[in-house]
Biopython code that builds the backbone (N, CA, C, O; Angstrom):
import numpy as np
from Bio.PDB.StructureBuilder import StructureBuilder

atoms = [
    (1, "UNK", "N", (32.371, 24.279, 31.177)),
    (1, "UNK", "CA", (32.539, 22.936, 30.663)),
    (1, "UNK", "C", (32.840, 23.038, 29.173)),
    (1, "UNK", "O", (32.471, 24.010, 28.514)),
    (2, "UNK", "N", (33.491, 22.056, 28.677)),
    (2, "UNK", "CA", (33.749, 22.374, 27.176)),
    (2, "UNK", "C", (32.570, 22.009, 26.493)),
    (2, "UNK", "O", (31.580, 21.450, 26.965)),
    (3, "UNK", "N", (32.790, 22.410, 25.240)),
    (3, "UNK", "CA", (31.659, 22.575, 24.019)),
    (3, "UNK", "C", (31.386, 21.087, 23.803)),
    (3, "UNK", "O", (30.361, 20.424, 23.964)),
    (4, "UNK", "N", (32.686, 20.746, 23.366)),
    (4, "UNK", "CA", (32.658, 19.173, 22.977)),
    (4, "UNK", "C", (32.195, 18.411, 23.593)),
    (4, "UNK", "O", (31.705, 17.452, 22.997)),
    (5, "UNK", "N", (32.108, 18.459, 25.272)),
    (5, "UNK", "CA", (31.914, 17.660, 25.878)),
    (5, "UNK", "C", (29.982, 17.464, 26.297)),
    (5, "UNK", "O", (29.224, 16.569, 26.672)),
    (6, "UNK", "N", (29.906, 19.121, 25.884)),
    (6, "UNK", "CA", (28.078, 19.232, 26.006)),
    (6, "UNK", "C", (27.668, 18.938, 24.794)),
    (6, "UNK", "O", (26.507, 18.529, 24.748)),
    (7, "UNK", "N", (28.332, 19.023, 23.622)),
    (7, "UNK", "CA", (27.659, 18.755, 22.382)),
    (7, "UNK", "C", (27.383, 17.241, 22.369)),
    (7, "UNK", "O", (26.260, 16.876, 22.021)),
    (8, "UNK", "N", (28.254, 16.382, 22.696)),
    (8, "UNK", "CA", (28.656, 15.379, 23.350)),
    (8, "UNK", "C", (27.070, 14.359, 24.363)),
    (8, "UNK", "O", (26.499, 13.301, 24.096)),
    (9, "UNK", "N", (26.961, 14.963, 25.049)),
    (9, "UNK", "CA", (26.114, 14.571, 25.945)),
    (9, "UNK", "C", (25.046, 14.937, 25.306)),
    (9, "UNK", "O", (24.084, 14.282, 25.706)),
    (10, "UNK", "N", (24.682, 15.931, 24.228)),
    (10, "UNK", "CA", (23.198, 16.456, 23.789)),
    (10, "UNK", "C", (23.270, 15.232, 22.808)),
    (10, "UNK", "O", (22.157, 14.711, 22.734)),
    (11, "UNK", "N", (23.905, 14.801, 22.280)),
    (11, "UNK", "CA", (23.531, 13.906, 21.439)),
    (11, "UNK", "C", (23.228, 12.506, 21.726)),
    (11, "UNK", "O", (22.447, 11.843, 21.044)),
    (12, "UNK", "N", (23.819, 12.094, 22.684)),
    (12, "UNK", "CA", (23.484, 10.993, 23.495)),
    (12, "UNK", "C", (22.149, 11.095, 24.155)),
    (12, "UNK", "O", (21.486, 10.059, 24.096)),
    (13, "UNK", "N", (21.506, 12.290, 24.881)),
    (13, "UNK", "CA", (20.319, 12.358, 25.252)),
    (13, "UNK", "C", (19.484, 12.304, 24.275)),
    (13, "UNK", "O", (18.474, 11.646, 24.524)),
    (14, "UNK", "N", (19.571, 12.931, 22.879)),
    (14, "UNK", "CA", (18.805, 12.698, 21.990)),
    (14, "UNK", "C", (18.719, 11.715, 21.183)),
    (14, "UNK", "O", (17.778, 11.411, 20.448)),
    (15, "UNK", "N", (19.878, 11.136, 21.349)),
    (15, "UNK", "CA", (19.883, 9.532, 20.589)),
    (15, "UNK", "C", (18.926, 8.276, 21.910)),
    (15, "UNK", "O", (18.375, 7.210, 21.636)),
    (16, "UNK", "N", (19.034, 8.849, 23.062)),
    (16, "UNK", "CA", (18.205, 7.739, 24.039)),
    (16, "UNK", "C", (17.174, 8.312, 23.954)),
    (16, "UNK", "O", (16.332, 7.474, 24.277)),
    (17, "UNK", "N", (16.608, 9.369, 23.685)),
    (17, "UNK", "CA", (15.536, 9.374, 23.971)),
    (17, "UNK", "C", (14.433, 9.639, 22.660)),
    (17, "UNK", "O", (13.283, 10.078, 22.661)),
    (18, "UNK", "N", (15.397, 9.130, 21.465)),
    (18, "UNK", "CA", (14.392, 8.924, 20.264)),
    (18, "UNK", "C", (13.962, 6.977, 19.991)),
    (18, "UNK", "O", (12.982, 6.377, 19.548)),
    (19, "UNK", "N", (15.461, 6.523, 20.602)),
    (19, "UNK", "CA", (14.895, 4.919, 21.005)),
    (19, "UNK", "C", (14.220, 4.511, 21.498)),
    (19, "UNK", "O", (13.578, 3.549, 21.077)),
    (20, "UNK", "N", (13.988, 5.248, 23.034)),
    (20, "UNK", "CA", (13.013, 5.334, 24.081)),
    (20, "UNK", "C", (11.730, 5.458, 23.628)),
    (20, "UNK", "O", (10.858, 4.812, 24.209)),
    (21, "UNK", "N", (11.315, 6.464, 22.310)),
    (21, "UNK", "CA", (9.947, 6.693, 22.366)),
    (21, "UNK", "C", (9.410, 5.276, 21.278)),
    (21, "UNK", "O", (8.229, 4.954, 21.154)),
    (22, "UNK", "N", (10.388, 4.691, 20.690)),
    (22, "UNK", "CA", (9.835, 3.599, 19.998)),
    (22, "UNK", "C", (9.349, 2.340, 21.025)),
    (22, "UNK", "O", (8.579, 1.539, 20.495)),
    (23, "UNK", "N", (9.721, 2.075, 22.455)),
    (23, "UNK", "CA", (9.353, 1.105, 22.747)),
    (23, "UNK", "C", (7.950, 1.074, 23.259)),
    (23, "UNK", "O", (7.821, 1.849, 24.207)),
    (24, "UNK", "N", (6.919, 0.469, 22.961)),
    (24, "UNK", "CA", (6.117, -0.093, 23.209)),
    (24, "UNK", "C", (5.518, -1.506, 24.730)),
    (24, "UNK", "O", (5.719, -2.717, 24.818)),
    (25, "UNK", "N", (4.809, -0.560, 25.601)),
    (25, "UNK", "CA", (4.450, -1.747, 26.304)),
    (25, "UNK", "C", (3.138, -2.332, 26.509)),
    (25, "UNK", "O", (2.555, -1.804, 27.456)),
    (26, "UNK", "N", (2.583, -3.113, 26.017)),
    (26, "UNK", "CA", (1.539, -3.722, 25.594)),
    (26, "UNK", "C", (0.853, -5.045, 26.706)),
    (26, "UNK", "O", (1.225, -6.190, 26.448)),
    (27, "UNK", "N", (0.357, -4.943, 27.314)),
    (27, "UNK", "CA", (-0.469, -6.058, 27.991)),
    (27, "UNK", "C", (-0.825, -7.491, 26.916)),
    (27, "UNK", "O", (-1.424, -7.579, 25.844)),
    (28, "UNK", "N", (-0.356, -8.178, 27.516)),
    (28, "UNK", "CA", (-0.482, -9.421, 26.746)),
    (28, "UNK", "C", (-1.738, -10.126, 27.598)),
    (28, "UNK", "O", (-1.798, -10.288, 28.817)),
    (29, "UNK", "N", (-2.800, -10.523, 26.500)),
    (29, "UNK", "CA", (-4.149, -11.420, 26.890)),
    (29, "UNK", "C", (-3.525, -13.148, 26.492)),
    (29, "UNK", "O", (-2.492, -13.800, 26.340)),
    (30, "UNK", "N", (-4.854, -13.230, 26.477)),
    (30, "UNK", "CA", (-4.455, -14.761, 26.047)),
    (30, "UNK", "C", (-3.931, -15.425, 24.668)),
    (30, "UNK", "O", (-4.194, -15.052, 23.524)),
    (31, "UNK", "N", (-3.034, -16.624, 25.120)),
    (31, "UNK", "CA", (-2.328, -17.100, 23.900)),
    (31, "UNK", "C", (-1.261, -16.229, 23.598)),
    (31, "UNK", "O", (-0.682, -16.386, 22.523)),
    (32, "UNK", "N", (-0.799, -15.068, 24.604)),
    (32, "UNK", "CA", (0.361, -14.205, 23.938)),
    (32, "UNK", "C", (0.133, -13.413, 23.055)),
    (32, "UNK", "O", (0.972, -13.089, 22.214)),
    (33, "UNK", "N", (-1.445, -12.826, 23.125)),
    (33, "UNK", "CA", (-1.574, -11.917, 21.758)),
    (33, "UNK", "C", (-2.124, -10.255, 23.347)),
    (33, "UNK", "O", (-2.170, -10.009, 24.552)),
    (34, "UNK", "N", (-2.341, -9.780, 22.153)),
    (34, "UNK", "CA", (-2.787, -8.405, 22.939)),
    (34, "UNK", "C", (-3.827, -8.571, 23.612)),
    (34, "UNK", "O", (-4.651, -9.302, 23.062)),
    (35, "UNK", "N", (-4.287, -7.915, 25.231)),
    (35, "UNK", "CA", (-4.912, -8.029, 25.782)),
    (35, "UNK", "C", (-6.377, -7.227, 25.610)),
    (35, "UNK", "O", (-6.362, -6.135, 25.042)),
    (36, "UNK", "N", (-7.307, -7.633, 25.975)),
    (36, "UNK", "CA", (-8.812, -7.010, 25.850)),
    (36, "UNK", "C", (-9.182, -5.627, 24.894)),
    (36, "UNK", "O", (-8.261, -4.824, 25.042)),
    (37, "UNK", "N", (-10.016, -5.202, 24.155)),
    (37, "UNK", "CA", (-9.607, -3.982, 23.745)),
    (37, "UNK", "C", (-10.012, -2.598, 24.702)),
    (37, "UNK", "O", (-9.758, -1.416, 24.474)),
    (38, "UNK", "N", (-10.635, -3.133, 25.694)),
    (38, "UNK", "CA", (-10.582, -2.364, 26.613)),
    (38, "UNK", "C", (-12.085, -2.470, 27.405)),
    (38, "UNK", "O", (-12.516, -3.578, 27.723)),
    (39, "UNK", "N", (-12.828, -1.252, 27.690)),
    (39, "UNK", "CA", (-14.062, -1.306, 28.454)),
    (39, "UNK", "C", (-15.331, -2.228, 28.504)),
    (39, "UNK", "O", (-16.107, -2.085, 27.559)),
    (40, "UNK", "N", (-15.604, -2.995, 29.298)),
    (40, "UNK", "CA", (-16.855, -3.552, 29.051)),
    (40, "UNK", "C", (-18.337, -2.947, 28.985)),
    (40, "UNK", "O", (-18.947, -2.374, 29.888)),
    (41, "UNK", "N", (-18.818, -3.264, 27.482)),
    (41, "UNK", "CA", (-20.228, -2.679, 26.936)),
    (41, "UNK", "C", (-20.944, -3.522, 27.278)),
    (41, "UNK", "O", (-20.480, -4.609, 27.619)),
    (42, "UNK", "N", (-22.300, -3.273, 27.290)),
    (42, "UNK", "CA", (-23.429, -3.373, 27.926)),
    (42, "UNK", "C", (-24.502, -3.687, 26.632)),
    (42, "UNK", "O", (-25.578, -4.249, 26.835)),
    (43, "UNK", "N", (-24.077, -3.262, 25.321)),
    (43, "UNK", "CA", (-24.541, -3.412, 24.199)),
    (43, "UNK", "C", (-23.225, -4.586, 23.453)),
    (43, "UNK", "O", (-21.999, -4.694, 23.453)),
    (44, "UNK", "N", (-24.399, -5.276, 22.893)),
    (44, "UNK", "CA", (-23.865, -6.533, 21.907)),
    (44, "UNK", "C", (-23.608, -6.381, 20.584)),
    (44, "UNK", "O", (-24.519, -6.084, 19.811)),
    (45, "UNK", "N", (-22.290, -6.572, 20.150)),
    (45, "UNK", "CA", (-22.106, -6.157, 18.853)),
    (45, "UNK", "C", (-22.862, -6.406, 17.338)),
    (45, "UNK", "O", (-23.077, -7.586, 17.061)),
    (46, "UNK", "N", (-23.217, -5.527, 16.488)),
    (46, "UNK", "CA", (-23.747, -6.339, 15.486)),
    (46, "UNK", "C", (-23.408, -7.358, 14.999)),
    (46, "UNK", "O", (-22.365, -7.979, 15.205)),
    (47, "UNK", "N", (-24.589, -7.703, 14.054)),
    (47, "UNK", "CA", (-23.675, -9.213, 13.154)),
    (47, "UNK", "C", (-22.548, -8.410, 12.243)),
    (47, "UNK", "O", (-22.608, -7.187, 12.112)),
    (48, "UNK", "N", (-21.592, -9.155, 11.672)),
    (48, "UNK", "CA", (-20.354, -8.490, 11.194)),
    (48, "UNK", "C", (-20.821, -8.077, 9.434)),
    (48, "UNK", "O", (-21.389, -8.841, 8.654)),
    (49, "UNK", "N", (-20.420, -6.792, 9.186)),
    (49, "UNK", "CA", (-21.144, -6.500, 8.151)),
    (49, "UNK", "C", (-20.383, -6.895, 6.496)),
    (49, "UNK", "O", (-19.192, -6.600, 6.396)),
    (50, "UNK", "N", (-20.914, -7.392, 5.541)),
    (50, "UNK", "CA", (-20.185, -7.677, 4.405)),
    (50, "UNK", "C", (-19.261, -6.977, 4.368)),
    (50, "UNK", "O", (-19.254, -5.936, 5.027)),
    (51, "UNK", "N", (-17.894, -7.459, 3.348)),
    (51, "UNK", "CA", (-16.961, -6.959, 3.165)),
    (51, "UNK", "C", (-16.787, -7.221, 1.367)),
    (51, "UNK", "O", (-17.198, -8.352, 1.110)),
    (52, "UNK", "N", (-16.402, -6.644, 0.372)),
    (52, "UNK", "CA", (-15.798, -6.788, -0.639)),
    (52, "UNK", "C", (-14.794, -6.969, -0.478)),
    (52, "UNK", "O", (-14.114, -6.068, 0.015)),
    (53, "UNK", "N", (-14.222, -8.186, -0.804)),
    (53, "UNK", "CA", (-12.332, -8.243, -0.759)),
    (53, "UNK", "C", (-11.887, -8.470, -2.343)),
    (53, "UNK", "O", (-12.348, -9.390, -3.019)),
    (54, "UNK", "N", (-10.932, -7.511, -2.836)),
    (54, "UNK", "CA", (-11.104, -7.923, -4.230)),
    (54, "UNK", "C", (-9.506, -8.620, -4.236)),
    (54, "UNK", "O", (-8.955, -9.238, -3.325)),
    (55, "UNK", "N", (-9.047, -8.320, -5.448)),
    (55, "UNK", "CA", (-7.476, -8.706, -5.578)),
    (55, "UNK", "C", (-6.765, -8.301, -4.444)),
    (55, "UNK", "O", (-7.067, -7.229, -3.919)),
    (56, "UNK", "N", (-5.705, -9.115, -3.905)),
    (56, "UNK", "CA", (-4.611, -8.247, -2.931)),
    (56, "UNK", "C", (-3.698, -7.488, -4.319)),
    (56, "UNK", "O", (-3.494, -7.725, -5.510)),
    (57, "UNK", "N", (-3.326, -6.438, -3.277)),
    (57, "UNK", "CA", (-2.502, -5.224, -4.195)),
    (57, "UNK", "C", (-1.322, -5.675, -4.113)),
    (57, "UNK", "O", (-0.772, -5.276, -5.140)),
    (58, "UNK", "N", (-0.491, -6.348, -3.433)),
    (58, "UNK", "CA", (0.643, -7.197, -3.695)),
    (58, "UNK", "C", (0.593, -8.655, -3.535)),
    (58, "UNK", "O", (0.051, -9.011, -2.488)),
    (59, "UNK", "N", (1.031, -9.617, -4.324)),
    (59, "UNK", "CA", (1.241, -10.903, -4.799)),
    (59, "UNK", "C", (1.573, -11.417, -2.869)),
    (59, "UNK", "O", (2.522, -10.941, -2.245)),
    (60, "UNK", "N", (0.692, -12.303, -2.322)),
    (60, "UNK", "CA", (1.381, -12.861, -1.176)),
    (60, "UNK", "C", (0.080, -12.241, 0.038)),
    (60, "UNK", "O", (-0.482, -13.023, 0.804)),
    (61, "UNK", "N", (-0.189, -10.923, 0.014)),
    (61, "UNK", "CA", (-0.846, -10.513, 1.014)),
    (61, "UNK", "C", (-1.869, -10.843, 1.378)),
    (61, "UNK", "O", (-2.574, -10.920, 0.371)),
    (62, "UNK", "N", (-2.699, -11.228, 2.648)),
    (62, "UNK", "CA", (-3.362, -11.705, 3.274)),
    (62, "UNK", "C", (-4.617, -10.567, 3.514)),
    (62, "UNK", "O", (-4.151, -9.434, 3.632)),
    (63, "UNK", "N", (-6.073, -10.621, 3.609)),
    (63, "UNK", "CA", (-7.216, -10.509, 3.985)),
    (63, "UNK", "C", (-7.423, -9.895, 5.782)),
    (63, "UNK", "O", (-8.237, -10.712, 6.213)),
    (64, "UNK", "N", (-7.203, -9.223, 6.592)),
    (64, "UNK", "CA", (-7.537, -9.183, 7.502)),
    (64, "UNK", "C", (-9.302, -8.410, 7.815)),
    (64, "UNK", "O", (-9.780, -7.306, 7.557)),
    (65, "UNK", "N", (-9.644, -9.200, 8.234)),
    (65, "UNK", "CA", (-11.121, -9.208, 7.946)),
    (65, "UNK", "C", (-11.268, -7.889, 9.139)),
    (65, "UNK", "O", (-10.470, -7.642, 10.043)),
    (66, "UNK", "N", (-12.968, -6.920, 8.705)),
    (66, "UNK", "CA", (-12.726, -5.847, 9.345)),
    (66, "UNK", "C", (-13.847, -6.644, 10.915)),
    (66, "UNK", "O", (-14.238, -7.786, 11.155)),
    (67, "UNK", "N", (-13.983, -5.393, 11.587)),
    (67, "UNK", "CA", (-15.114, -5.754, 12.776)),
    (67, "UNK", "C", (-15.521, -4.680, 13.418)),
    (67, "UNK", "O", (-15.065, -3.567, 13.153)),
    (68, "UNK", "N", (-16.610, -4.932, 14.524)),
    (68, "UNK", "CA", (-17.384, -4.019, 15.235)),
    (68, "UNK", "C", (-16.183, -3.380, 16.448)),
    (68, "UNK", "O", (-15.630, -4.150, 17.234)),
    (69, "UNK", "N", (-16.013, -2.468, 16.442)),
    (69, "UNK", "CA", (-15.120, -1.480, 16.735)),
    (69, "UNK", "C", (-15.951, -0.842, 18.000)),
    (69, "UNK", "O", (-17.148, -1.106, 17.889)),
    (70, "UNK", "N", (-15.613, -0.008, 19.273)),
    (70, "UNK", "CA", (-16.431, 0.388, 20.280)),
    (70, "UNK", "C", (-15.906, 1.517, 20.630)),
    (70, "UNK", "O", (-14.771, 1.489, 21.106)),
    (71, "UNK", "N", (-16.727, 3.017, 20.452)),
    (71, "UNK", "CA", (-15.874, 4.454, 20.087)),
    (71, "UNK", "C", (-17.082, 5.158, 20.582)),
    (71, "UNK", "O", (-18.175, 5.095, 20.020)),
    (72, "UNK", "N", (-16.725, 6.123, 22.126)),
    (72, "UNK", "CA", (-17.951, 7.416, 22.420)),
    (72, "UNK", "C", (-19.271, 6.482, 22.133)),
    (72, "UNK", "O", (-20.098, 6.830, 21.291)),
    (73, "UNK", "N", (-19.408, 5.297, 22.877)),
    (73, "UNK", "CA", (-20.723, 4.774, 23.642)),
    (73, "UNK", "C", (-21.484, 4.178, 21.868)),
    (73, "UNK", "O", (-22.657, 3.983, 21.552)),
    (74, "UNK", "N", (-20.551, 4.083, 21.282)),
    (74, "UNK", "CA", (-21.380, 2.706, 19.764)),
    (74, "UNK", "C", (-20.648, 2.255, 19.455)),
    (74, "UNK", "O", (-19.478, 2.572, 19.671)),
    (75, "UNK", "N", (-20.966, 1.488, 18.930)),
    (75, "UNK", "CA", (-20.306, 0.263, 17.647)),
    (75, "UNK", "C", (-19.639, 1.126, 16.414)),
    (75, "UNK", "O", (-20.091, 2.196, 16.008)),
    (76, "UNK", "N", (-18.887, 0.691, 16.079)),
    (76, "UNK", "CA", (-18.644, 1.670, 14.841)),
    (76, "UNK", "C", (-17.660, 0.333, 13.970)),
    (76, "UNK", "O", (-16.837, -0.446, 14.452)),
    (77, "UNK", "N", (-18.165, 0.481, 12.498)),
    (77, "UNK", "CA", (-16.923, -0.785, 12.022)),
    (77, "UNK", "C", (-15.814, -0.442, 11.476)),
    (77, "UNK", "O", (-15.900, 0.228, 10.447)),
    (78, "UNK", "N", (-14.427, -0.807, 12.010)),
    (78, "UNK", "CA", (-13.565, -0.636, 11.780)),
    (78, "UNK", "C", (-13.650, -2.099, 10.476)),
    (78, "UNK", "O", (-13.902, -3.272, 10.750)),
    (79, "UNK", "N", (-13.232, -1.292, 8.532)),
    (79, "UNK", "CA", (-12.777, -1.966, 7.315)),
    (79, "UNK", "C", (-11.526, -2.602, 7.823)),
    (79, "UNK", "O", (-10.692, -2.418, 8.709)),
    (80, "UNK", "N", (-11.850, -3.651, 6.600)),
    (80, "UNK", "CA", (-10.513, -5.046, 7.180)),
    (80, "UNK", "C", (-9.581, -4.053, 5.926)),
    (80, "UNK", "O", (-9.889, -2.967, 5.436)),
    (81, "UNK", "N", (-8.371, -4.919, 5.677)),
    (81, "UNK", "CA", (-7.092, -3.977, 4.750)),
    (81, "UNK", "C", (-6.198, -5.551, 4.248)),
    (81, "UNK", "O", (-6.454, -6.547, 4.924)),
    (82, "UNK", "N", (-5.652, -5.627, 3.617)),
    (82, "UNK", "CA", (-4.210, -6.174, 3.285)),
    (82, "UNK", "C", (-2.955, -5.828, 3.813)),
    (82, "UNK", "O", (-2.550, -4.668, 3.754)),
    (83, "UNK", "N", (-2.327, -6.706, 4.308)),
    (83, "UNK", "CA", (-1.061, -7.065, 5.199)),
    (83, "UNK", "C", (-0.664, -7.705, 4.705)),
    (83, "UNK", "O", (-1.342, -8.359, 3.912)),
    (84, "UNK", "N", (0.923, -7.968, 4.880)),
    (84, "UNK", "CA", (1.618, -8.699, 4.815)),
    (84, "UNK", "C", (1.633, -9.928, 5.645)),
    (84, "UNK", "O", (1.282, -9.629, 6.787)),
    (85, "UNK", "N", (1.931, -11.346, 5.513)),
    (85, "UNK", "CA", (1.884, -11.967, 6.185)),
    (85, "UNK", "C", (2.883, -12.215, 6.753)),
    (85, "UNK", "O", (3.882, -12.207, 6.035)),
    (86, "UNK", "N", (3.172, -12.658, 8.779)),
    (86, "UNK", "CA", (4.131, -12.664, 9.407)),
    (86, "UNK", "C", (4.615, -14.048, 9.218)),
    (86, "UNK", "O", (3.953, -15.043, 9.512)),
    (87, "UNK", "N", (6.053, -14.061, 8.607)),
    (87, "UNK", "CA", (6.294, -16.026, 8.831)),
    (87, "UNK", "C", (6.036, -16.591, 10.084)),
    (87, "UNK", "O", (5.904, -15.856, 11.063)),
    (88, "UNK", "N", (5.947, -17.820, 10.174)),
    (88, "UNK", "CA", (5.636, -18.370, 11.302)),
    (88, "UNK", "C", (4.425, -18.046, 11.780)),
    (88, "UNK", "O", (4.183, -18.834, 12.694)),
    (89, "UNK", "N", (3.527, -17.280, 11.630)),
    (89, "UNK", "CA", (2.585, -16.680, 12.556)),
    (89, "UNK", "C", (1.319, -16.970, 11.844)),
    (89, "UNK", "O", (1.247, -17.431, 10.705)),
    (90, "UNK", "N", (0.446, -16.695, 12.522)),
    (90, "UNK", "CA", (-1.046, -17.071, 11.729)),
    (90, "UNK", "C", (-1.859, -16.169, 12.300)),
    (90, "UNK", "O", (-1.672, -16.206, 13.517)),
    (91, "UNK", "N", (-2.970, -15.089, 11.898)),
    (91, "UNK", "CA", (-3.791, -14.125, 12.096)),
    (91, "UNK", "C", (-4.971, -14.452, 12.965)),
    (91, "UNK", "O", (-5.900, -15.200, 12.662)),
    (92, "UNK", "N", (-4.785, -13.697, 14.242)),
    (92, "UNK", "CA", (-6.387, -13.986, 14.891)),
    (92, "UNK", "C", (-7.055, -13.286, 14.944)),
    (92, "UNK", "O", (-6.895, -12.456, 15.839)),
    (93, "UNK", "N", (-8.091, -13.163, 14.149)),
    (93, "UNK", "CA", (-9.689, -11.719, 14.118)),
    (93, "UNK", "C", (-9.464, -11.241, 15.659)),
    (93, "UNK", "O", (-9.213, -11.897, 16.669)),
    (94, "UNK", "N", (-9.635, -9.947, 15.465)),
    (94, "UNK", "CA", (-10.930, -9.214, 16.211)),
    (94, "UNK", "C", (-12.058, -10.110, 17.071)),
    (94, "UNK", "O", (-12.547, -11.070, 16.476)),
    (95, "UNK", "N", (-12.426, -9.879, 18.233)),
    (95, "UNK", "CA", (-13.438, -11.060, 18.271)),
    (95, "UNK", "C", (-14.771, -10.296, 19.524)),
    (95, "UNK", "O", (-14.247, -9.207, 19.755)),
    (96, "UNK", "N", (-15.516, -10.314, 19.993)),
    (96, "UNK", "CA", (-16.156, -9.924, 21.177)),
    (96, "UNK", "C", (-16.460, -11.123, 21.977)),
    (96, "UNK", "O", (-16.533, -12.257, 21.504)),
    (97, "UNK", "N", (-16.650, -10.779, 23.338)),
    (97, "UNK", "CA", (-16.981, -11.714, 24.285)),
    (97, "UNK", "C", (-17.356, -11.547, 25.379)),
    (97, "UNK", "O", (-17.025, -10.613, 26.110)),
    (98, "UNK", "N", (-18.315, -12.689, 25.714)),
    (98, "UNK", "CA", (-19.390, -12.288, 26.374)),
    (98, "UNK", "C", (-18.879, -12.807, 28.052)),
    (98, "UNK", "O", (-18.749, -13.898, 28.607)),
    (99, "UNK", "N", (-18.634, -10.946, 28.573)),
    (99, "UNK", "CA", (-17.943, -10.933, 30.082)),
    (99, "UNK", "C", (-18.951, -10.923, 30.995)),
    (99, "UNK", "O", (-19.852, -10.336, 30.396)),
    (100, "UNK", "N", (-19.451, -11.279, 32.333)),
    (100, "UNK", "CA", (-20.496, -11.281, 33.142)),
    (100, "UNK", "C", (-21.585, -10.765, 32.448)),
    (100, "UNK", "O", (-22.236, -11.613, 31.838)),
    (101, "UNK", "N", (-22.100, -9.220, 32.340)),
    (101, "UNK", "CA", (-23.337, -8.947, 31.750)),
    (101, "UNK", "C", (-23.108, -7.980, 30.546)),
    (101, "UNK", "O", (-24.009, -7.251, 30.131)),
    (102, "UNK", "N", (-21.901, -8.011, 30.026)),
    (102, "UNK", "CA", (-21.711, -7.412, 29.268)),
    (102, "UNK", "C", (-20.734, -8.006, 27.997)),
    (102, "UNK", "O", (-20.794, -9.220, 27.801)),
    (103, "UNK", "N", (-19.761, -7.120, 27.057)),
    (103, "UNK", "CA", (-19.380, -7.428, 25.982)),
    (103, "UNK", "C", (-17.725, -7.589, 26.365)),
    (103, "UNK", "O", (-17.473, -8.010, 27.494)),
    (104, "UNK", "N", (-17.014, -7.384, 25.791)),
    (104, "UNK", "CA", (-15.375, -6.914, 25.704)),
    (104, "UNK", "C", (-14.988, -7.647, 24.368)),
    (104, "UNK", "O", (-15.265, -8.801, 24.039)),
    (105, "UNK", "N", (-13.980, -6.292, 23.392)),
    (105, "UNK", "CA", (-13.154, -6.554, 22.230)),
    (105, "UNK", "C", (-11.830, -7.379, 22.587)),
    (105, "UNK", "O", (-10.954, -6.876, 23.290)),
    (106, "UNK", "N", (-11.763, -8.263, 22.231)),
    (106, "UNK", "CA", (-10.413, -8.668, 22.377)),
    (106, "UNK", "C", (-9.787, -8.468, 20.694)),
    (106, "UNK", "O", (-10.041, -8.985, 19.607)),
    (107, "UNK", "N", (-8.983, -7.574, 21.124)),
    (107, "UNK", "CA", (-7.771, -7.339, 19.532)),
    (107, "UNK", "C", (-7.586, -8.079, 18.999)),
    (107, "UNK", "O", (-7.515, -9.109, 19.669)),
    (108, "UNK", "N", (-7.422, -8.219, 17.913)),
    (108, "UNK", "CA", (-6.537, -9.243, 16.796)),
    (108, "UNK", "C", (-5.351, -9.311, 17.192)),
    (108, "UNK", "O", (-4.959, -8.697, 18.184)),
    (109, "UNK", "N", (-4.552, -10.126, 16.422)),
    (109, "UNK", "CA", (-3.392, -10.121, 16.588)),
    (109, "UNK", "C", (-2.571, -11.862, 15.905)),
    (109, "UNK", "O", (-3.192, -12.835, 15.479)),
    (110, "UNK", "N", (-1.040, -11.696, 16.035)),
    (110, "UNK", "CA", (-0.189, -12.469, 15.279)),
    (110, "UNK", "C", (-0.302, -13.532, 15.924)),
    (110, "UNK", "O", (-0.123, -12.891, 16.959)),
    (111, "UNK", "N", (-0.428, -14.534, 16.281)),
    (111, "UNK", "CA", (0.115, -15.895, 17.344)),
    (111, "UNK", "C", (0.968, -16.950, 16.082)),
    (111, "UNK", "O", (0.587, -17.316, 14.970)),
    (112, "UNK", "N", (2.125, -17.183, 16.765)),
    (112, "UNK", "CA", (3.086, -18.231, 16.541)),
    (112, "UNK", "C", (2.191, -19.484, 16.266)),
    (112, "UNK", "O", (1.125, -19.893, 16.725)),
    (113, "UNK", "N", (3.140, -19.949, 15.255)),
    (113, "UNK", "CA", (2.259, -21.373, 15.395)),
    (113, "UNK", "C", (3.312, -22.846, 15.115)),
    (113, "UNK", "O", (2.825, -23.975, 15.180)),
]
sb = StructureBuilder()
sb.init_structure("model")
sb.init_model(0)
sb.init_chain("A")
sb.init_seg("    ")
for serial, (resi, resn, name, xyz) in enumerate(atoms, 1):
    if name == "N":
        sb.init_residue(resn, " ", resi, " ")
    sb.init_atom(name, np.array(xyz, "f"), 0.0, 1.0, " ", f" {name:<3s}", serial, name[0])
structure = sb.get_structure()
């Protein structure tokens, strides 16, 4: 087969399959945001622990507040950070909730508004 024609095709496989690894498929929960953060605990999250928020480091950026995080059977708190804010969109915490006898994280996330 010619050169050109395999050099050809190697680049096309490597051009699909560096697009390919960017897509993302994500379970959507409620309201269109990301679904549950996963396993239901049996332990109730702490109360949410202070945060220092000082200046944002760029003019515009938004507060995303941190929370009780669930990692190898504890709580652990995942620190909130500065983001950019999405137009149109408005920020929903982190949140826990209380499933039959236990807990579940539902993710944060962007919702339209």
């Amino acid at each position: 087969m010619n050169v050109r024609i395999l050099r050809g095709r190697w680049v096309v496989a490597c051009a699909a399959a560096w697009m390919l690894s960017a897509c993302v498929v994500a379970p959507l929960g409620p309201y269109g945001g990301p679904a549950g953060g996963g396993e239901l605990v049996t332990v109730a999250p702490p109360a949410p622990q202070y945060e220092v928020v000082g200046v944002a480091p760029v003019v515009g950026h938004i507060w995303l507040g941190g929370y009780w995080g669930w990692h190898s059977g504890r709580h652990h708190w995942v620190p909130g950070y500065w983001s950019a804010p999405r137009p149109g969109h408005v920020w929903v915490p982190h949140s826990w909730a209380r499933v039959g006898g236990g807990w579940r994280l539902n993710n944060g996330y962007w919702r339209r508004h």
